[in-house]
C-alpha positions in Angstrom: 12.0 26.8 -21.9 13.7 27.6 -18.6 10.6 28.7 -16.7 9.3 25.6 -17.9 12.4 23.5 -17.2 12.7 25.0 -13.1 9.1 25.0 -12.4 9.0 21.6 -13.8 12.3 20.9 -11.3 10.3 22.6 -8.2 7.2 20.3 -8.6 9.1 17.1 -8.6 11.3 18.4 -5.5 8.4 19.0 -4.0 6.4 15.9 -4.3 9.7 13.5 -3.0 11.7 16.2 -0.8 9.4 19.4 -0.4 6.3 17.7 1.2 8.1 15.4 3.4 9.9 18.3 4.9 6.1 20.0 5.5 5.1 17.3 7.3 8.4 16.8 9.6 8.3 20.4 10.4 4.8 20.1 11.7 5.0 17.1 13.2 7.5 18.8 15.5 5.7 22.4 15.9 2.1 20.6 16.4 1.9 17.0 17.0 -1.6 14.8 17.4 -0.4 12.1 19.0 -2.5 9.1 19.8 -3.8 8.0 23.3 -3.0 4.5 23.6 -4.3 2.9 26.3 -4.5 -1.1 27.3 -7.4 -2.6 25.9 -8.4 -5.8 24.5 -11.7 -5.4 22.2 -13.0 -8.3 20.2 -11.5 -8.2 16.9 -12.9 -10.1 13.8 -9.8 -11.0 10.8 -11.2 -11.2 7.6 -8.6 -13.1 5.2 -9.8 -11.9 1.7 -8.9 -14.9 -1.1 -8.8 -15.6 -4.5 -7.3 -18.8 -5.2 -5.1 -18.6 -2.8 -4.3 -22.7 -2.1 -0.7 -21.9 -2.3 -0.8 -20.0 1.2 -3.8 -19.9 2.8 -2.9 -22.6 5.3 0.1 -21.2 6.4 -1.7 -18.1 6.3 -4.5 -19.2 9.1 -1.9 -21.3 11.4 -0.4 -17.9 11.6 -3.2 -16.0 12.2 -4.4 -19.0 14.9 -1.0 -18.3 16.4 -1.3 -14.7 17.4 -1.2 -13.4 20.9 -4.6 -12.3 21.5 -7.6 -13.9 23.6 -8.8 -17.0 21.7 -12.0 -15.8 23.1 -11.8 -12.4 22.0 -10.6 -13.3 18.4 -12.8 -14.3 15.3 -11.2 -15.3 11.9 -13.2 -15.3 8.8 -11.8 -16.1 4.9 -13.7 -14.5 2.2 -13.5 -16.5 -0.8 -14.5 -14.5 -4.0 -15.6 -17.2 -6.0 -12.0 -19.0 -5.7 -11.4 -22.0 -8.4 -9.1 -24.0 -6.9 -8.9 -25.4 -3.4 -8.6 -22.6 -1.3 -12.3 -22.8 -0.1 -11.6 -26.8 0.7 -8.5 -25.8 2.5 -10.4 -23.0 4.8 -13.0 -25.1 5.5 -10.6 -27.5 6.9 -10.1 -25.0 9.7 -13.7 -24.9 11.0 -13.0 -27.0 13.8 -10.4 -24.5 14.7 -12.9 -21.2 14.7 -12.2 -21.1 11.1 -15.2 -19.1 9.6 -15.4 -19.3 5.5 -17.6 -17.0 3.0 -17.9 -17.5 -0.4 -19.6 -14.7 -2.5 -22.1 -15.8 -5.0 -21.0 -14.0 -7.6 -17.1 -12.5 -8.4 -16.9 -9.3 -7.5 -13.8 -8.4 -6.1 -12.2 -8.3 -3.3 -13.8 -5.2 -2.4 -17.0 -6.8 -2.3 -15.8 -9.8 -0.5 -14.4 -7.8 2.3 -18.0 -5.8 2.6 -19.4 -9.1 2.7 -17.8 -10.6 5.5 -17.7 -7.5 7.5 -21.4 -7.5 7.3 -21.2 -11.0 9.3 -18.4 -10.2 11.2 -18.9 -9.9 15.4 -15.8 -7.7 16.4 -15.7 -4.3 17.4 -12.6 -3.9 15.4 -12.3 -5.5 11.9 -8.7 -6.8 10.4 -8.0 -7.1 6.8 -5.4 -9.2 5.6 -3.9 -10.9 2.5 -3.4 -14.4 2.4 0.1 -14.3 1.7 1.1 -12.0 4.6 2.3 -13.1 7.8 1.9 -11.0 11.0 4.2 -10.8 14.0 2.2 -12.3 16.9 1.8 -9.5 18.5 0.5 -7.4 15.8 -3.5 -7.0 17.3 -2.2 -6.3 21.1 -0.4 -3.6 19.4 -3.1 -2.0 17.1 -6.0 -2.6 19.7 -4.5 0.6 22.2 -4.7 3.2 19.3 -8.5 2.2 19.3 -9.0 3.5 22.7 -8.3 7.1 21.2 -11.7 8.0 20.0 -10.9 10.5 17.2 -9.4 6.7 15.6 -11.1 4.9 13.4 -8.6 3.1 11.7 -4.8 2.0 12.3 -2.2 0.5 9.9 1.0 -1.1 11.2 4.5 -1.5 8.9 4.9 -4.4 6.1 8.8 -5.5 5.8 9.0 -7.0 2.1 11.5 -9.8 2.2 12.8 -10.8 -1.1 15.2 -14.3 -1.0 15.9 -13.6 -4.2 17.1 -10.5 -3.8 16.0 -9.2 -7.1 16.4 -6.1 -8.6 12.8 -4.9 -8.4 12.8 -6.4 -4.7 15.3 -4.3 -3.8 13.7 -1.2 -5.5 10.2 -2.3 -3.9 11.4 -2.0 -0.1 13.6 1.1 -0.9 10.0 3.0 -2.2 8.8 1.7 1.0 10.9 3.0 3.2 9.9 6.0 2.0 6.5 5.3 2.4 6.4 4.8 5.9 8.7 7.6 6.7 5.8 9.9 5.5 3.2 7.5 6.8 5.0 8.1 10.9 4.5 11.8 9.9 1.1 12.5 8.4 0.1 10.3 11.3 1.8 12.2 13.9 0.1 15.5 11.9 -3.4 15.0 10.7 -4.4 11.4 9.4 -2.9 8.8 6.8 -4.2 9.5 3.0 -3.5 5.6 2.7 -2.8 2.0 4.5 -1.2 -0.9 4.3 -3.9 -3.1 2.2 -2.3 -6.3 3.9 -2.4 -5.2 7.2 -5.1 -2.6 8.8 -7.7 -2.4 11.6 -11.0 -0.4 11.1 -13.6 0.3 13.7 -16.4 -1.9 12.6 -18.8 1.1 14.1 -17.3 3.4 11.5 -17.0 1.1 8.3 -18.6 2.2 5.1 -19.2 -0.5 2.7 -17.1 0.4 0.1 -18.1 0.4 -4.0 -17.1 -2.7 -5.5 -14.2 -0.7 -7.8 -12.7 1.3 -5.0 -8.9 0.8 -3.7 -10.0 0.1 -0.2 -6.8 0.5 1.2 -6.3 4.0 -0.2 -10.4 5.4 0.4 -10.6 3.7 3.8 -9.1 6.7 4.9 -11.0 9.1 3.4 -14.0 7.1 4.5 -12.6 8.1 8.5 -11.7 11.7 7.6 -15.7 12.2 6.6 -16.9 11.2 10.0 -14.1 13.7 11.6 -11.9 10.6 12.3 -8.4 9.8 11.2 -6.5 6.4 10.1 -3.0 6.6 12.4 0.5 4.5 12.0 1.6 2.1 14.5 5.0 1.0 13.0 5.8 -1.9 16.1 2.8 -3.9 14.6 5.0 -5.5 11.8 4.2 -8.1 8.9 5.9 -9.7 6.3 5.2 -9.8 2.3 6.3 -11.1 -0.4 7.6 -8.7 -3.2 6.9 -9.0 -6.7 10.1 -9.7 -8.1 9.1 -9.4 -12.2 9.1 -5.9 -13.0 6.2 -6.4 -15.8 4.3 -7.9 -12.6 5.4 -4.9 -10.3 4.0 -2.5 -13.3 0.7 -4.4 -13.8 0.4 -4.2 -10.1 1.1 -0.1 -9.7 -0.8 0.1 -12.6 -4.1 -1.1 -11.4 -3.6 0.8 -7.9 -2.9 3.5 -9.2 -5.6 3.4 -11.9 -8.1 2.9 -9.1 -6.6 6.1 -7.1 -7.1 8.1 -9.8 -10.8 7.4 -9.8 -11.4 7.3 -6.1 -9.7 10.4 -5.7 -12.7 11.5 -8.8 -15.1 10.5 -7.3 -14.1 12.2 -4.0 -12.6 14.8 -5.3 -14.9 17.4 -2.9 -12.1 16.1 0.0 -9.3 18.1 -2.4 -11.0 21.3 -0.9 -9.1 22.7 2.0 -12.0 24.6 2.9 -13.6 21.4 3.4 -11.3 19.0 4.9 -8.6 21.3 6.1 -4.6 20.0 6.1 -5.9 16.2 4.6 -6.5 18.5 1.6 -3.2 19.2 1.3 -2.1 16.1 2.0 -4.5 14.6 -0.6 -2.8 17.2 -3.6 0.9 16.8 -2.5 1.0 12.9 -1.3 -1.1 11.5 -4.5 -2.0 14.5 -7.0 1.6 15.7 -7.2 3.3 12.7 -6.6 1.2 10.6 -9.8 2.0 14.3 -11.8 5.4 13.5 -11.5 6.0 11.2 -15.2 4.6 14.9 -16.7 7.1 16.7 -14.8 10.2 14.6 -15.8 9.6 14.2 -19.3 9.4 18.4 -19.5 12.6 18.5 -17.6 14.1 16.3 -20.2 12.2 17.9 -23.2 13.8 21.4 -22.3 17.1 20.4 -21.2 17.5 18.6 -24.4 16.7 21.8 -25.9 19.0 24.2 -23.8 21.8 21.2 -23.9 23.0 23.1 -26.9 23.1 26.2 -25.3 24.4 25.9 -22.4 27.1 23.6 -20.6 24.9 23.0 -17.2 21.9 22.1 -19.2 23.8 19.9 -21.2 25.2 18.0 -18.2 22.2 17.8 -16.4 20.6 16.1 -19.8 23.6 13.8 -20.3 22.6 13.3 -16.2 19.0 11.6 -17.4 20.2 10.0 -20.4 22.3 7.7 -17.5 19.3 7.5 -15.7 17.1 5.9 -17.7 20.1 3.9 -19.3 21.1 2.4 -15.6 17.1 1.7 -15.7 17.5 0.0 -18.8 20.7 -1.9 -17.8 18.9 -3.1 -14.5 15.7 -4.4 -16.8 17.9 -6.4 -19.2 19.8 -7.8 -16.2 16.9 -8.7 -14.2 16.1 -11.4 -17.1 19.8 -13.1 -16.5 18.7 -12.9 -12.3 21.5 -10.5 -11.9 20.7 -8.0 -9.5 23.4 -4.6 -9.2 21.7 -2.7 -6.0 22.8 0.7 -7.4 21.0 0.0 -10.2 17.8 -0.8 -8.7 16.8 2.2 -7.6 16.8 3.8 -11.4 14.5 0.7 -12.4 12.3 1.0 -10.0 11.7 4.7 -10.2 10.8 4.1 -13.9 8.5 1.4 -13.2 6.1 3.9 -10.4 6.3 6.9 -12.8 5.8 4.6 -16.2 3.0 3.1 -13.9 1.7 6.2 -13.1 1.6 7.6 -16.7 -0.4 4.4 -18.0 -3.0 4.4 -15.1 -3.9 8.3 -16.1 -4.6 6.9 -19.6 -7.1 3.7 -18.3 -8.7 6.6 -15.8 -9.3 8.6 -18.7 -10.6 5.9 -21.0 -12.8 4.7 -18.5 -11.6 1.4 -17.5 -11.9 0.2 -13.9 -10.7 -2.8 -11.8 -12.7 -4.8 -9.4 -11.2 -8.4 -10.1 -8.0 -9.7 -9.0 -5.7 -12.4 -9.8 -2.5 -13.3 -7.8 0.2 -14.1 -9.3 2.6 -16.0 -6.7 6.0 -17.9 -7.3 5.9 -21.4 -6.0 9.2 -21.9 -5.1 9.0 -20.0 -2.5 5.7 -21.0 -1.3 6.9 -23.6 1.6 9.3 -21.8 3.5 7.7 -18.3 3.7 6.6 -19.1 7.3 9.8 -20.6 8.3 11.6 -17.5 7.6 8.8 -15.0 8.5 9.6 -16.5 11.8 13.2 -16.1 11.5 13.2 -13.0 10.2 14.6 -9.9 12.0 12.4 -7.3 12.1 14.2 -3.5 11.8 11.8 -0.3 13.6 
């Protein structure tokens, strides 16, 4: 029970605090940076929508707005199949430049972005959601890294802004954080395992249309890695998105993402082979394998400390230690229905939430089921001012 218990304990340090370490202790002994230099290629922005009528105007006046050669620039909105009057609305912008494709058939947003990139003019391709909104200088930013050949894609930093200031919110740009602290550092060393799905540049030379199924912003980069490229991390290219602030909508949402990890990292599970793909291996096993492995972890740590709690006074603390835990995650939950937030508390919930998430996706990889279909789920109150404060916002590098 104690092997058990302190292996268990060593995996799960490793995947938060172990692997982070790695990668800031190589960054330092052998950086790759990028070589940046000024250049302005044509670029092509493909919005992907699925009734999006709630923000896709403000959406395209924002993307109309950004700082980049009108001539140079090419917008295009990919409707899959939308039922409301999110087509109407992008149409509305032809006059504008405003380019609008709607997919025969639903197939995903997957599909809808291999569509339009298929019609698309610019050397460099931009996915985007329809409910983020980019700093204006976002593509004169990205475009440099481009000038490195060994690049083939680039990602920039998303700041979730929450007005409510919700509990899962809070929790959501805590994990983020996070994120993009290993995301400057796996750059710096090797290439991303991952992008920001609402804001990232591709090399339209080097895009593989992607299955239909596939979490595009995870495989991109495994897509680069194959044709001995590498997807980088430009953090001053900033955007802006909307939280989920619901924490069954933050678990449906993990869920599915990480349910469609799990298969793409199946169905390429050849790049898990040092051998073959050198350090991106490692980053593949200790970023995603070890990380989703977690849930397992935990519940043997609290398995066998419940069983050496009677034993022994340090296990016993440490299992009285969970108990609170998962209580404060409990707490946070119930208090999210009565909109009170507690900060402290957020944290706990949250961290259920992406290992609860993680333990439910292994079961629908397992069973079989796959998602290429998706339906936003937005809060209208909000859906006026998001601009307005996007452009007020203060924006922390």
């Amino acid at each position: 029970m104690e092997v058990i218990f302190w292996l268990s304990v060593a995996a799960v340090g490793y995947a938060y605090a172990g692997y982070p370490l790695l990668l800031t202790l190589i960054s330092k002994i052998k950086p790759r940076p990028v070589r940046s230099q000024s250049w302005t290629p044509s670029v092509s922005v493909i919005i992907a929508a699925y009734n999006e009528e709630r923000d896709l105007a403000a959406k395209l006046e924002n993307t109309l707005a950004l700082d980049y050669p009108k001539s140079e620039l090419e917008i295009i909105v990919t409707s899959d199949c939308s039922t409301d009057r999110t087509d109407e609305i992008a149409r509305g912008f032809a006059s504008r430049g405003v380019r609008v494709h709607r997919q025969q058939e639903r197939l995903g947003k997957t599909a809808a972005q291999n569509a339009a990139v298929a019609q698309a003019r610019g050397e460099i391709i931009v996915f985007s959601d329809a409910t983020t909104h980019y700093r204006p200088d976002v593509l004169r930013l990205m475009a440099p890294a481009f000038a490195d050949q060994s690049v083939g894609c680039v990602t920039g930093r998303v700041i979730y802004q929450d007005v409510k200031d919700s509990s899962v919110g809070t929790g959501t740009q805590s994990y983020w954080n996070y994120e993009f602290f290993l995301k400057k550092h796996e750059s710096n060393v090797c290439s991303l395992i991952g992008v920001c799905g609402c804001m990232y540049a591709v090399r339209k030379s080097a895009y593989v249309p992607l299955y239909n199924d596939a979490c595009s912003d995870f495989i991109i980069a495994t897509t680069m890695v194959e044709q001995g490229l590498r997807a980088v991390y430009v953090p001053e290219a900033v955007c802006l998105e909307e939280p989920n602030r619901q924490a069954k909508r933050e678990l449906a949402a993990r869920v599915r993402i990480i349910s469609q990890t799990f298969s793409d990292l199946w169905r390429n599970r050849g790049m898990l082979n040092p051998f073959r793909s050198g350090f991106y291996a490692i980053q593949l096993w200790s970023h995603k394998v070890m990380r989703y492995l977690v849930p397992v972890f935990l519940i043997a740590i609290f398995m066998t400390s419940a069983f050496l709690a009677s034993r022994n006074l340090f296990y016993a603390a440490l299992f009285v230690g969970q108990l609170a835990f998962y209580l404060a995650a409990l707490v946070s939950s119930v208090l999210e229905r009565f909109g009170v937030t507690i900060r402290l508390l957020a944290l706990p919930q949250y961290f259920v939430i992406t290992n609860l998430a993680s333990l439910i996706a292994f079961v629908k990889f397992l069973s079989g089921e796959t998602y290429t279909k998706w339906t936003p789920s937005r809060d209208p109150a909000i859906a006026q001012s998001s601009s307005t404060e996007f452009q007020n916002s203060e924006f922390k590098l």
